[in-house]
N, C-alpha and C positions, 0 to 999 in steps of 0.2 A: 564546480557545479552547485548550485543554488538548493540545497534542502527544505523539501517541502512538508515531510512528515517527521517526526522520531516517536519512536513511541519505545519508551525508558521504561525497564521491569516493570511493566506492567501485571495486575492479578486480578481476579473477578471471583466473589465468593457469592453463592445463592443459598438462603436458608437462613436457620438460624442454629444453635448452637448444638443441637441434639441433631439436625440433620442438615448438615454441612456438606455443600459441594463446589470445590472448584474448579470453575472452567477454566479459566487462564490460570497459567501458572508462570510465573516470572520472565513475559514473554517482553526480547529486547528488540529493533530494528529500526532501518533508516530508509527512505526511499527519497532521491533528487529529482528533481525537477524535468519532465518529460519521460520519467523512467514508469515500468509498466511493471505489475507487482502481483501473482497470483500467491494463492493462501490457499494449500491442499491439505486434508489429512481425512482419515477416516468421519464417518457419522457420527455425529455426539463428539468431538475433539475440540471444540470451542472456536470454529471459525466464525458464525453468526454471531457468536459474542464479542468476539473478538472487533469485527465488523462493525458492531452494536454500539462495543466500547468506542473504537474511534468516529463513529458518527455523531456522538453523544446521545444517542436512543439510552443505552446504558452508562451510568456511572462503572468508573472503574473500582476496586475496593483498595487498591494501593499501584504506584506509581502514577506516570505523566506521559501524557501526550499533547505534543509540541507540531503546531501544524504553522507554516510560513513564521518561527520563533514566535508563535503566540501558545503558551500553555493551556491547553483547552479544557485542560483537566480541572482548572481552576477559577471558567466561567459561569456564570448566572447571570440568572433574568436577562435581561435584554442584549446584554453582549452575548450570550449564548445563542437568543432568539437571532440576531444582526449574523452572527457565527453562520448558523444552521442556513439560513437565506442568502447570503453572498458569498459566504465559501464554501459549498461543500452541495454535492450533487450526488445523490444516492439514486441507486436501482435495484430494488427489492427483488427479493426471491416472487413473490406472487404479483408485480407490479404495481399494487396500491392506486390503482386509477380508481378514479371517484364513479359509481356507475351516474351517476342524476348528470354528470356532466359528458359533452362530447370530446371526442377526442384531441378536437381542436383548444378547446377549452379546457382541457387534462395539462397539455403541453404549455398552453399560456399563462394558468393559473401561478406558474412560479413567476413571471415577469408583471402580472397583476400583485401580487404580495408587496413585489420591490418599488410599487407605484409608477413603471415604466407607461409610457403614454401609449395609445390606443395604437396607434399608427406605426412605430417602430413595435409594438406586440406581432399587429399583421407580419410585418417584416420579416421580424424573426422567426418568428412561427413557420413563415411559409417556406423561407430559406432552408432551417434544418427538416421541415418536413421534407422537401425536394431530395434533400440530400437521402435521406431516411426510406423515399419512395411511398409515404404515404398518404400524400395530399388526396388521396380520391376517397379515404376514410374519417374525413374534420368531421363530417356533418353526423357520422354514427357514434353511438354509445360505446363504452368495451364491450357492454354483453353482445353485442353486433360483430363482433372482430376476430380474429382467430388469433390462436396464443403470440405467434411470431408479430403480429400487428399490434397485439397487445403491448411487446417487449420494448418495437420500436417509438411505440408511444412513450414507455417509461424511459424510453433511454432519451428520448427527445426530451423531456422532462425536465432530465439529469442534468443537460447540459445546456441549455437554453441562457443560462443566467454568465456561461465561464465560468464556470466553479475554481477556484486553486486544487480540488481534490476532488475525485466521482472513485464511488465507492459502488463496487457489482454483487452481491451474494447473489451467487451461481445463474449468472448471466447468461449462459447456456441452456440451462435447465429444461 
């Protein structure tokens, strides 16, 4: 099976010397390719960091994380930027939809980034809205939406591009 994450003794320190906290602590794990991967532990245990760490929102403070054998721990500027946009499809705890834009426009916005043309945007747009049940909300804001139509927006969002990796902080919520 085809490994798509590692994420090697990884640690996360916040603070500075006089007050020092860490979230991760020497965390190891592997996940393959179509394989489905929850992350539980109490409030405050460092699962959004954790999260954070492998999305690159956060730097890690020691070890490596290895996404399709690419070191991610070890990219900048532009191959990060190129990283974040073609591989990786995140869905936030509060969904981060942009309110100035509609819904339809929330969901498109990653296939505008990647310079995809106007016409396969439609396309796709409408296709995983269909799937998603939400084509009767393109034309409304999120402040217009109720949280579950919110979620389905960001999840449309997340995976619009085929990510190699969609990462959920508490997708449920």
């Amino acid at each position: 099976m085809e490994r798509i994450l590692e994420v090697r003794n990884i640690e996360k320190y916040y603070g500075n010397k006089s007050n020092l906290t860490k979230a991760i602590d020497n965390i190891s794990f592997t996940v393959d390719k179509g394989e489905f991967v929850g992350i539980m532990g109490a409030s405050g245990s460092g699962k959004t960091t954790l999260l954070n760490c492998i999305s690159t929102i956060d730097r890690v403070t020691a070890g490596h994380i290895v996404v399709s054998n690419e070191d991610i721990t070890r990219l900048r500027g532009n191959k990060l930027n190129k990283f974040r946009r073609e591989e990786l499809g995140f869905i936030f705890q509060d969904f981060n939809l942009l309110d100035t834009l509609t819904c339809y426009e929330n969901i498109a916005l990653a296939l505008t980034i990647q310079k995809v043309n106007s016409r396969e945007i439609d396309k796709r747009v409408n296709e995983i809205a269909e799937k998603l049940e939400i084509k009767e909300i393109f034309k409304k804001y999120p402040y217009q939406v109720s949280g579950g139509q919110k979620q389905r927006v960001a999840i449309c969002r997340a995976i619009i591009t085929n990510p190699k990796l969609v990462l959920a902080d508490e997708p449920t919520r």
